[in-house]
C-alpha positions in Angstrom: 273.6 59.8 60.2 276.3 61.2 62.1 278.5 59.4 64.5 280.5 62.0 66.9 283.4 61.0 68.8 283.0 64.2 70.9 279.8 65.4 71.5 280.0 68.0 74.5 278.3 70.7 72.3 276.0 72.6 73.9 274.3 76.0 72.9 277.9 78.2 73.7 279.4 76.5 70.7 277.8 78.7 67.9 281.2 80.5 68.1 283.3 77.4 66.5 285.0 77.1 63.2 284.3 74.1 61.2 286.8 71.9 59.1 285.8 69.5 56.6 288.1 67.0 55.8 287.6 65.0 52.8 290.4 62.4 53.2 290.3 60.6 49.7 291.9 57.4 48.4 293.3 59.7 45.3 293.2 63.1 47.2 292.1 65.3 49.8 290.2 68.3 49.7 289.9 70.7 53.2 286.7 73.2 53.8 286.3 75.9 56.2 283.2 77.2 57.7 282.0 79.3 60.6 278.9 77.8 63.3 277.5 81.4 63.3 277.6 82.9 59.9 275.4 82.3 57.4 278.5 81.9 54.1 279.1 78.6 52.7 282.0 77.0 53.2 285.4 77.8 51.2 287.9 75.4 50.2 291.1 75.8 52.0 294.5 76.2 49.6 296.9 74.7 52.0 300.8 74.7 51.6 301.5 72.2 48.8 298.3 70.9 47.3 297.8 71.7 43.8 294.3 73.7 42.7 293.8 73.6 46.3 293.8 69.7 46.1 296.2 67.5 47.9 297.2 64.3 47.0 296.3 61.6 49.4 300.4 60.6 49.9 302.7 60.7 52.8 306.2 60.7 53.5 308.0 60.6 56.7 311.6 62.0 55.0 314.7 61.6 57.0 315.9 65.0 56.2 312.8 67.1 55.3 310.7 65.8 57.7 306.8 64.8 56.9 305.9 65.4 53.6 302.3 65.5 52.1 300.9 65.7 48.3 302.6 66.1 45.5 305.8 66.9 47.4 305.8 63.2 49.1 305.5 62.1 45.3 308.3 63.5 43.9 310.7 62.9 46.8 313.4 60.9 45.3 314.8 59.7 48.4 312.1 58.0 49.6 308.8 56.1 49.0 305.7 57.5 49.8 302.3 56.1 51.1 299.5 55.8 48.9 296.0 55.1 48.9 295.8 54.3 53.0 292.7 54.6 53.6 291.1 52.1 54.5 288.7 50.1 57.0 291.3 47.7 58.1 292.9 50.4 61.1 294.4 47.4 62.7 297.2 47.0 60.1 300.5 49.3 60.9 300.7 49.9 56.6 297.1 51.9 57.2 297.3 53.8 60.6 301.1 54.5 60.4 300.4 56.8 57.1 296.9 57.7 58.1 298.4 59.5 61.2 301.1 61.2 59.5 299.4 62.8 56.9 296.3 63.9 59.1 299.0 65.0 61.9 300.7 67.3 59.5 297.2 68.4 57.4 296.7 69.4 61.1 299.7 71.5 61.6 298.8 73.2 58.2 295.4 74.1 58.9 296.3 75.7 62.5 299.0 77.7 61.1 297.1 78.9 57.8 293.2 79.4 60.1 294.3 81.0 63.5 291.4 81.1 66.2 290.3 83.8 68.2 290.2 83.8 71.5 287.0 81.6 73.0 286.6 80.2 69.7 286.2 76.5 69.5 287.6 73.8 66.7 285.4 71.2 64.9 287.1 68.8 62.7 284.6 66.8 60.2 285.4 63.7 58.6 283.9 61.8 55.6 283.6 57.8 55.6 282.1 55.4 52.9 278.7 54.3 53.8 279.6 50.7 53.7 282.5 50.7 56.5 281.4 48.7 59.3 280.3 50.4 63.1 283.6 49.2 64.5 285.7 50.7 62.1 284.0 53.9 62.3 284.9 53.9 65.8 288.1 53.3 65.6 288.5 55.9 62.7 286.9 58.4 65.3 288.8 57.5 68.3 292.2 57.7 65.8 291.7 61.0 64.1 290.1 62.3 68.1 293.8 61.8 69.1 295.2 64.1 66.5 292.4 67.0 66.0 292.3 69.7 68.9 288.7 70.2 69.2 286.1 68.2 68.8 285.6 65.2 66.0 282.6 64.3 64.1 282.3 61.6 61.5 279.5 61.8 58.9 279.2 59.7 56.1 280.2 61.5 52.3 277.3 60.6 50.8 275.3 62.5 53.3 277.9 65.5 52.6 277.1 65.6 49.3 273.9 65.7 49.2 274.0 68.5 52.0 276.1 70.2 49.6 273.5 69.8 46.8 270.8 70.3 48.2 272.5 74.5 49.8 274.6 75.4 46.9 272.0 74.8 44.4 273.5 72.2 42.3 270.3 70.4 42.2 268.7 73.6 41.8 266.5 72.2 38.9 265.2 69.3 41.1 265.1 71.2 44.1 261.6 69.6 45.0 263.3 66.0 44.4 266.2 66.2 46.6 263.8 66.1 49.8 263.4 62.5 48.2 265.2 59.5 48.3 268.5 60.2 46.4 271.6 57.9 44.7 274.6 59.4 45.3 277.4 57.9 43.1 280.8 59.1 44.7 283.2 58.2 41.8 287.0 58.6 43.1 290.4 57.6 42.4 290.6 54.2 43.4 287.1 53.3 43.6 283.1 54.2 42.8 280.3 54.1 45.8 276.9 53.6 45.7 275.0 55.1 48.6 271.3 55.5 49.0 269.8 58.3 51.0 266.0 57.8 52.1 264.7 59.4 55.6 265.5 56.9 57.3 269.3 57.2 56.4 271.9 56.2 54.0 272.8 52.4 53.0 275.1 51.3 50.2 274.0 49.8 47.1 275.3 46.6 45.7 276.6 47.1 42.3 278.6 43.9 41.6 282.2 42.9 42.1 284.2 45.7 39.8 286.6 48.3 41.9 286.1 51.4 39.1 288.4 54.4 40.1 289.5 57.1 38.0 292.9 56.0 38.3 292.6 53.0 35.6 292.0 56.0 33.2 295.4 57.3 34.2 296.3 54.0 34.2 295.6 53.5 30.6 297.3 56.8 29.1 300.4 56.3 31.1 300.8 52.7 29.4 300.0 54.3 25.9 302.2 57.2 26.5 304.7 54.9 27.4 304.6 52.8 24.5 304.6 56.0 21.6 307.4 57.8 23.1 309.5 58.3 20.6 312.3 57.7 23.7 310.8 54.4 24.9 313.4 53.1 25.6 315.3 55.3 27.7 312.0 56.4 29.0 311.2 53.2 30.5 314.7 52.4 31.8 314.2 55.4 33.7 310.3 54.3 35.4 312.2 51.0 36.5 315.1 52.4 38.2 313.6 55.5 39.6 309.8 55.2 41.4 310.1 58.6 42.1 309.8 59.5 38.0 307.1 57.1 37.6 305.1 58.0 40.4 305.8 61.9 39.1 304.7 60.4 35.7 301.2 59.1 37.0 300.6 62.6 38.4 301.4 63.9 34.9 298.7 61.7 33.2 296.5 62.7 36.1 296.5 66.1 35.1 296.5 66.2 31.1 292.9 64.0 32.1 291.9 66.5 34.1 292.8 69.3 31.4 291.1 66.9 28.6 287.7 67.1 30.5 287.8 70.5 31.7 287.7 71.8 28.1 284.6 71.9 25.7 283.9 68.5 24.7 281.8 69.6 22.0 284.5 71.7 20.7 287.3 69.2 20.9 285.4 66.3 19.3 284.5 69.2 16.5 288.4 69.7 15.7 289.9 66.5 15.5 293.6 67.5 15.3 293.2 69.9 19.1 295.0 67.8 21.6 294.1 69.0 25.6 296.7 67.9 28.6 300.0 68.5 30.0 303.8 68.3 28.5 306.5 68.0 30.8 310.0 65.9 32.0 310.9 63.1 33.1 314.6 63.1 34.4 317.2 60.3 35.0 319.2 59.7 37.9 322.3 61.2 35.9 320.4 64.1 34.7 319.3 62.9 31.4 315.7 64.0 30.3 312.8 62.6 28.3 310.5 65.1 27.1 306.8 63.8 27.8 303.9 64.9 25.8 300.6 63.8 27.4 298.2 66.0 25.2 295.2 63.8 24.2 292.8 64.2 21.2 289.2 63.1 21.2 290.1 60.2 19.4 292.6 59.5 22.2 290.6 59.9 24.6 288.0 57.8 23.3 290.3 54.6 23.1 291.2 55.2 26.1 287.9 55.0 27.6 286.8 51.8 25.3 289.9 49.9 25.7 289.3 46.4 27.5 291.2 46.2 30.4 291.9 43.1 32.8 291.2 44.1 36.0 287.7 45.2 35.1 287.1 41.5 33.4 287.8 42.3 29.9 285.3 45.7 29.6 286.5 49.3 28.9 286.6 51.9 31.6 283.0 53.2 29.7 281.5 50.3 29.9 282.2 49.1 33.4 281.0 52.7 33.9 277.7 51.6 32.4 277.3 47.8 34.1 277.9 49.7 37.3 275.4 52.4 37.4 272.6 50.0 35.8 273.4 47.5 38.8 273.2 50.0 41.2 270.0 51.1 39.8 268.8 47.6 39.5 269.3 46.9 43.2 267.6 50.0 44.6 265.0 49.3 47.7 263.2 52.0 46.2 263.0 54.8 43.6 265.4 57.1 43.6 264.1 60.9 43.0 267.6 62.1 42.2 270.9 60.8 41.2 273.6 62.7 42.6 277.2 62.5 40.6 279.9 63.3 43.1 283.9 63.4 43.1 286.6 64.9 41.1 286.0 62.5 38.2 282.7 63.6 38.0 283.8 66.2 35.8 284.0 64.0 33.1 281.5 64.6 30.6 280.1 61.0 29.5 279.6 59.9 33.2 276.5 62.5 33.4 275.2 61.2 29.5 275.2 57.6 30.4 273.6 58.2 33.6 270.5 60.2 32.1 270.6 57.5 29.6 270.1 55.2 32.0 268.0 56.6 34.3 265.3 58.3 31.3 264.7 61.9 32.6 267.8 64.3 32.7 266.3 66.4 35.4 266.6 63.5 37.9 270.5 63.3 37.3 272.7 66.2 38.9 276.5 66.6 38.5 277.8 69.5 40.8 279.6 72.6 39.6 282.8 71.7 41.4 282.2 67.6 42.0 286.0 67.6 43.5 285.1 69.5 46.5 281.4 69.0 47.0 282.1 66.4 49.9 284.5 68.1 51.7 282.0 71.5 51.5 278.9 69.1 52.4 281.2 67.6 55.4 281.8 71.3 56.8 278.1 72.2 56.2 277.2 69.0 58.5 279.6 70.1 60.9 277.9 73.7 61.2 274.5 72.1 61.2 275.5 69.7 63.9 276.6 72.5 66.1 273.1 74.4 65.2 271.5 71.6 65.9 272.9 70.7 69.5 271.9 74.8 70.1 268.5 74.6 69.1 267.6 71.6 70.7 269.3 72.7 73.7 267.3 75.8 73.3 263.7 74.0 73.8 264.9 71.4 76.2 265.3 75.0 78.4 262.0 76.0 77.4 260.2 72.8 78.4 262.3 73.0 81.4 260.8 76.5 82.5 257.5 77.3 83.1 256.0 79.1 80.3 254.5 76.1 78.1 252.7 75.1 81.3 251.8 78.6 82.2 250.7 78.9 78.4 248.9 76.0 79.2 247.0 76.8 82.6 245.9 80.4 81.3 244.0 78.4 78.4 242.6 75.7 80.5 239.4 76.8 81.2 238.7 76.6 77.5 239.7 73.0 77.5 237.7 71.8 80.0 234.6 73.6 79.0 235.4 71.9 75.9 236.0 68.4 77.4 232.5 69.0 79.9 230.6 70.1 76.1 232.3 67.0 74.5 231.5 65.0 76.9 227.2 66.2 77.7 226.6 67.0 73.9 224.2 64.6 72.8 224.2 62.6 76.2 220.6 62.7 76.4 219.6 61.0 73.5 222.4 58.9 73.6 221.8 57.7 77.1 219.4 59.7 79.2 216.3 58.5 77.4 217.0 55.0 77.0 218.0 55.0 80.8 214.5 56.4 81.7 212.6 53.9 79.0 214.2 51.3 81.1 213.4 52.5 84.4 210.0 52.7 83.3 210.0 48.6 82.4 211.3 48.4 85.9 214.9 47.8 85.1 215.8 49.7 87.9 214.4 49.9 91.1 215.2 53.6 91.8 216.0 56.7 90.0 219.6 56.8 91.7 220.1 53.4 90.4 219.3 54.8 86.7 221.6 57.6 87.0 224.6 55.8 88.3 224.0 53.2 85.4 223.6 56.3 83.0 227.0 57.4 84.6 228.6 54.1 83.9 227.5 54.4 80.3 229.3 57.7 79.8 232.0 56.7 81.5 232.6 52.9 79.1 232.0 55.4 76.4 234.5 57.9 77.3 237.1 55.0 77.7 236.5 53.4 74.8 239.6 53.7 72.3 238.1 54.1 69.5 235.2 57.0 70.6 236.8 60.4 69.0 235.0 63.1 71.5 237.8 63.7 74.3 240.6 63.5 71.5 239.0 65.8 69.5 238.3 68.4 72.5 242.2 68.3 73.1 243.2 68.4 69.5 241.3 71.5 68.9 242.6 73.5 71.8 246.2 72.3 71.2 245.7 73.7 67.5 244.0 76.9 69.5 247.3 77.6 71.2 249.6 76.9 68.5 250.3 80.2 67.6 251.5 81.0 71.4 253.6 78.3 71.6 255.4 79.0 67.7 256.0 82.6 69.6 257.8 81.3 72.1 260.8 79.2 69.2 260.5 81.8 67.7 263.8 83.4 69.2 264.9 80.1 68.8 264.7 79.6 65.2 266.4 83.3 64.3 269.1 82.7 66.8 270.1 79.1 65.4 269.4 80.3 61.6 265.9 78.1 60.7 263.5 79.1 58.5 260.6 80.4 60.0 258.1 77.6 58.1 260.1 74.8 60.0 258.9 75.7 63.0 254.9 75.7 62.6 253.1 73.4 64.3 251.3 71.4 62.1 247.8 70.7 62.8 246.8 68.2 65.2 243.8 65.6 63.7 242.2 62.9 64.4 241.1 60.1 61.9 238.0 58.1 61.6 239.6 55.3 63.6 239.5 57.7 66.9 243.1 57.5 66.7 245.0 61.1 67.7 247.6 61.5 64.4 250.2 63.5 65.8 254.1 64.1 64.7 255.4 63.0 68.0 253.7 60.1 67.6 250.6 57.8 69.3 252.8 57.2 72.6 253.1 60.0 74.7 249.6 61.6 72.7 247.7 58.5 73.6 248.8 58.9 77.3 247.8 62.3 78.0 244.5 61.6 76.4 244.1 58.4 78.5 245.1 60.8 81.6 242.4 63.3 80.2 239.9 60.8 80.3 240.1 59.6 83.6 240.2 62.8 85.1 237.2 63.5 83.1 235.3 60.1 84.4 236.0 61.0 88.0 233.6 63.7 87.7 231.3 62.4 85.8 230.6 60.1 88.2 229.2 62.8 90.4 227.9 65.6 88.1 226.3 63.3 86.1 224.1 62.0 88.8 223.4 65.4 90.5 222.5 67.2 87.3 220.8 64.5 85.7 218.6 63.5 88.5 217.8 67.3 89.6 216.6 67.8 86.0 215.2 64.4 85.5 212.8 64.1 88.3 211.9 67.6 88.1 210.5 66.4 84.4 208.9 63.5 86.1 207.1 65.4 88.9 205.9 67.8 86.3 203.7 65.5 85.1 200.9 62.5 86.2 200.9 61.1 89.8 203.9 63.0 90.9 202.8 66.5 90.3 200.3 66.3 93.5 203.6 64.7 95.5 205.6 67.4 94.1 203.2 69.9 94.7 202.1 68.7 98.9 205.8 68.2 99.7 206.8 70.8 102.1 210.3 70.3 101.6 210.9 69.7 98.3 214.9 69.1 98.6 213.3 65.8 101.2 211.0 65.1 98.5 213.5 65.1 95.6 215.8 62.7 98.2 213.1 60.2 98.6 211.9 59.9 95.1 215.5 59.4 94.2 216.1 56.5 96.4 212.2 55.2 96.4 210.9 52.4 94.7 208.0 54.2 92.9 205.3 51.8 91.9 204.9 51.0 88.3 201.6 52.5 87.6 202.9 55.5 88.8 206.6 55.4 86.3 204.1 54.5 83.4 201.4 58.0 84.0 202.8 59.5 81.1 203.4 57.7 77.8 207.2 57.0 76.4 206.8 59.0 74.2 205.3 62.2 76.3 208.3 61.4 78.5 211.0 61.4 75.8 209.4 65.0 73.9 209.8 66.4 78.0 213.8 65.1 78.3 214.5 66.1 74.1 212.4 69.5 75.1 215.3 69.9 78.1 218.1 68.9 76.4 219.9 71.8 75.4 219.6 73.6 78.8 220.8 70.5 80.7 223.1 69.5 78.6 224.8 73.3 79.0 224.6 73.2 82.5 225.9 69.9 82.8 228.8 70.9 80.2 229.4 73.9 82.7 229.4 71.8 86.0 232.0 69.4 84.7 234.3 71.8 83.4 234.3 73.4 86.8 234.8 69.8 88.6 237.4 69.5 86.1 239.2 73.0 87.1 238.3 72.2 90.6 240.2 68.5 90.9 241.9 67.3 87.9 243.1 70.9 87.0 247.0 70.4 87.9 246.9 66.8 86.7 245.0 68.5 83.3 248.1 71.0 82.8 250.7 68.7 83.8 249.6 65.7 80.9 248.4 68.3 78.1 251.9 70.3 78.7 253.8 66.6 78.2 252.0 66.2 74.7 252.9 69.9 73.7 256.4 69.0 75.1 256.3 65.8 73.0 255.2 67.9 70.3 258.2 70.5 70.2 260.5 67.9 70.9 259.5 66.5 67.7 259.5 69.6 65.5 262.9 70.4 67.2 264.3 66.8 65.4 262.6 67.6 61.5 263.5 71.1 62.5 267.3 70.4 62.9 266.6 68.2 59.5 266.7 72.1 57.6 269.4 73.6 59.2 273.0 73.9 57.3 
C-alpha cells in the first residue's frame, strides 16, 4: 500500500521525526510524529493557516515573496493558485504551484520543528487511490526534490483508516475495522470512494458527479450575493477586485463551517438562531460593504436542496445520497465499516444518510476531528513504515545468525525419533505381513528379495503427497519449539513497539488432504518436507532390511523345519546369511499356517517396531542430520518471515 521514493531505512532510523502532509484540493493539514515514541501524532499550527488549517493556495508575490493560505488569498496584487493538485504533473499550471507551496510548507516546518542532532526527516504524502502508477511516481520523484529526508507516499484512504482504527474513532466497531472498509474522503473539490480489503485499497465507481464541499460555499455566496441589501455595489466590487471575491468565498467557507460545528438539534429547535461569520468586503477606493453570512436552519436547508447545474439538476443532499448508494452498489464485497473522512465530514446529515443507507449505525464511523484524520493517519504510516523496516531488519539478522538453527539442532533428536516412530508405527501390519504371505506363495524367491520390496513399499508410501505421517512428525516438533523461537522476537517486538500477541506462532496443522497448512505458505513448507522425506527414504532402505530380516527370520526359524537348521548351525550369523539369500523350498515357507505366522510378526510388533523407530532416527542423526537442520531451519525461517509481514500489519 505504500510506494516510497526513498527507502534506505534500516533499523538506525527509529530516531526520525515524521511529517504528514495532507496536501488537499481545498486545504492542507500537516502532522508531526516521532519513529520511537509511542504519542500520536499532533497537528502542526504553522505560520498563517487558520485553526491550524491551510488553504491549498499559492502566490509567488513580487514584493512579499511566496505566499501560502489565506494570505495568498487576500493578496490584492496578485492572483493566487488554486486547487493544483492534480494527476496531470506534466502541465506547468500544476507543478509550477505544487512546488511553491510545498517548497515554502517546507521552510515552515524546518523552522517551526528543529532536529536534533543524528535525527532523521520523513516526509509522508497522501494520494487518491485512483491516480495512476506513473503519476504516483512522478508525484514522489517531485515532492523527493523538495523534502530533506526521505519521501513516502501512501494512499489517504489507507491513512484514515490507520487513523481510525489507533485513535479510537471506530472504537464501537473496533472488531469490524480489521474488515474490509469504505472510506468516503469528502473534500473541497471533490468526494472519493476507496475500498480497503487485505489485499489493498481500490477505488469505487460511484458515477460521473464531482461533489466537493465547495458547491455548498458555492451556493451561499450566490444567495448572499443576491440579499445584500448593497448588491449592487457589492457585486461591482467581486467583478473588479478577485482579491474581494476570493476573500468572500473564504467567508462563506467559514460561516459553513461555524453552521455545522454548532448543535444541530438546537439550531433547528430555535428557528430565528443564525450560526456563521459577519465581516467586510472593501473596494478598491476604500468603500465597504458589510457582509452578513449567518445562516438559519432554514437557510441552511435550502441551501442543501437547491438544484444545481453542475450536479445535473439535483441538490448538494441528494447528489450526496445517489453517490454513496452507487458506491455501495458497486462494492466487490461487503463492507464491515464505512469510514467518513475530511473536513466536510463534520456536517451532520452526511453521517444520517449514510446509516440510512447502509441499515446499521454501528457500521458507519465519522471521526472526532474528520479535517485532520488523513494527515494524522499519513504520519502514523510514516512511523509504522519506519517500525516496520526495523523489525523486519531485526529477524532477517536473526535468521542470518545461528541461533534458529542451533535452536534447531539441540531439538533434533526429538525429530528424528519422531520421523523413525512415524515412519515404523504400524509398518508391520501394513506391510510386513502381507510381504511374508507373499513370500510364502512364492512371490519371492528369497527373504532379501521380500525385504527390499517391503523397503520399496515404505519408501512409495513415504513419498506419496497425500500420506500425512512425515508432515505430521514435523508439524508437531515445529509447534514443540514454538515457544523458543517466540523467545528469541521477543526483544524484537518490545524494541519496535508490537504487541506481544502478534508475534505467537500459530499452530502448524495438517488437513485431511495430507497437505501441511502453514502461514508462509505450501512452497517453501512442502520443500522441506519433500527434503525430510528423502533423507528419511535413504535410510530406510538399509534399516529396514537389517531390522526387518534380523527379526523376521528369527520368527521363522523359531518355528517348523527351520528350528532344527537354526538350532545345528554353528554359526548362526552364516546361517542367518544363507537363509536370507536362499531359495527355501516351499514346503518348508508353508510349516507353519498364515495365520500362526501372522500371530508370531503381530506378537513382535511393538518391540520391532521400537527398535526399528530407534535405528532410523540414529541413521537419520548419523547422515541426513545437517541436511535435517539446514531444511527444517528454512521452514521456521519461512515461518518468521511471515509473521514478521502480518506482524508489521499491527504496528502504528
Amino acid at each position: 500500500m505504500t510506494e516510497p521514493a526513498d527507502t534506505a531505512d534500516t533499523a538506525d532510523t527509529a530516531d526520525t521525526v515524521i511529517i504528514g502532509f495532507d496536501l488537499g484540493h481545498g486545504e492542507t493539514a500537516l502532522a508531526v510524529g516521532r519513529a520511537d515514541l509511542a504519542a500520536p501524532p499532533e497537528v502542526l499550527d504553522l505560520p498563517g493557516s487558520r485553526g491550524r488549517r491551510h488553504v491549498s493556495a499559492v502566490l509567488d508575490h513580487p514584493s512579499r515573496g511566496v505566499l501560502v493560505g489565506e494570505s495568498a488569498v487576500a493578496a490584492r496584487d496578485g492572483s493566487p493558485y488554486l486547487d493544483f493538485r492534480s494527476p496531470d504533473l506534466g502541465l506547468p499550471e500544476v507543478v509550477a504551484p505544487l512546488r511553491l507551496f510545498v517548497a515554502r510548507i517546507v521552510e515552515d516546518v524546518l523552522e517551526t520543528t528543529p532536529l536534533r542532532p543524528g535525527q532523521e526527516l520523513r516526509w509522508v504524502f497522501g494520494i487518491p487511490s485512483d491516480w495512476p502508477q506513473e503519476a504516483r511516481a512522478q508525484y514522489a520523484g517531485i515532492l523527493a526534490e523538495l523534502c530533506p529526508g526521505s519521501v513516502e507516499i501512501v494512499p489517504e484512504s489507507r491513512a484514515a483508516l490507520l487513523y481510525a482504527r489507533a485513535s479510537g474513532d471506530a472504537a464501537r466497531s473496533a472488531h469490524r475495522v480489521s474488515g474490509p472498509v469504505l472510506i468516503v474522503d469528502n473534500g473541497a473539490s471533490a468526494q472519493d470512494f476507496t475500498y480497503v480489503s487485505e489485499h489493498g485499497g481500490r477505488p469505487v465507481d460511484h458515477g460521473d458527479i464531482r461533489l466537493g464541499a465547495a458547491l455548498i460555499e458555492k451556493e451561499i455566496y450566490h444567495r448572499l450575493v443576491l440579499r445584500s441589501p448593497q448588491r449592487r455595489l457589492l457585486e461591482k466590487i467581486l467583478v473588479v477586485s478577485p482579491a474581494q471575491a476570493r476573500h468572500l468565498e473564504l467567508l462563506c467557507r467559514k460561516a459553513k463551517e461555524e453552521f455545522f460545528r454548532a448543535d444541530q438539534e438546537r439550531i433547528a429547535a430555535n428557528p430565528k438562531e443564525r450560526i456563521g461569520v459577519m465581516d467586510t468586503v472593501e473596494a478598491d477606493d476604500g468603500e465597504e460593504v458589510m457582509v452578513d453570512i449567518r445562516l438559519s436552519y432554514a437557510d441552511m436547508r435550502e441551501v442543501l436542496d437547491s438544484p444545481r447545474t453542475e450536479l445535473g439538476g439535483l441538490s448538494w443532499r441528494d447528489a450526496f445520497r445517489q453517490n454513496l448508494a452507487a458506491a455501495l452498489g458497486s462494492l466487490p464485497g461487503h463492507a464491515a465499516l464505512v469510514l467518513l473522512t475530511g473536513g466536510p465530514s463534520r456536517m451532520g446529515f452526511l453521517g444520517e444518510i449514510a446509516r440510512e443507507l447502509v441499515g446499521d449505525p454501528d457500521r458507519v464511523v465519522v471521526g472526532g476531528e474528520p479535517e485532520f484524520a488523513v494527515a494524522r493517519g499519513l504520519a502514523l504510516a510514516g512511523r509504522a513504515a519506519v517500525r516496520t523496516a526495523g523489525f523486519r531488519e531485526g529477524i532477517s539478522e536473526l535468521l542470518r545468525g545461528e541461533a534458529v538453527e542451533e535452536t534447531a539442532r539441540e531439538r533434533l533428536p526429538g525429530l528424528t525419533l519422531a520421523l523413525g516412530s512415524a515412519v515404523a508405527d504400524g509398518m508391520t501390519e501394513r506391510h510386513v505381513i502381507p510381504a511374508f504371505d507373499r513370500w510364502r506363495k512364492g512371490e519371492f524367491v528369497t527373504l532379501q528379495d521380500m525385504a527390499e520390496q517391503v523397503a520399496a513399499d515404505v519408501h512409495a508410501e513415504l513419498m506419496d503427497p497425500a500420506d500425512p505421517r512425515l508432515k505430521q512428525a514435523v508439524a508437531d516438533w515445529q509447534n514443540g519449539i514454538a515457544p523458543e523461537l517466540e523467545e528469541l522476537i521477543t526483544p524484537l517486538a518490545e524494541r519496535w513497539r508490537l504487541p506481544a500477541h502478534a508475534l505467537r506462532l500459530p499452530e502448524v496443522t495438517v488437513t485431511d488432504a495430507g497437505e501441511f497448512a502453514v502461514r508462509a505458505g505450501s512452497g517453501t513448507a512442502a520443500d522441506s518436507v519433500a527434503n525430510v522425506a528423502r533423507v528419511v527414504s535413504v535410510a530406510v532402505a538399509t534399516v529396514v532390511t537389517t531390522v526387518l530380516l534380523g527379526t523376521g527370520t528369527a520368527l521363522i526359524a523359531t518355528t517348523g523345519p527351520f528350528a532344527v537348521l537354526w538350532g545345528l548351525a554353528a554359526g548362526k550369523g552364516e546361517a542367518m546369511r544363507r537363509m536370507r539369500t536362499a531359495d527355501i523350498p516351499m514346503w518348508v515357507r508353508r510349516a507353519k499356517s498364515e495365520a500362526s505366522l501372522a500371530a508370531k510378526l503381530r506378537g513382535k510388533a511393538a518391540s520391532a517396531e521400537a527398535e526399528l523407530a530407534q535405528q532410523m532416527a540414529d541413521q537419520f542423526l548419523t547422515e541426513g542430520g545437517d541436511t535435517l537442520v539446514h531444511d527444517v531451519s528454512a521452514a521456521v525461517a519461512a515461518e518468521l518471515t511471515a509473521l514478521a509481514d502480518e506482524a508489521a500489519l499491527q504496528i502504528s
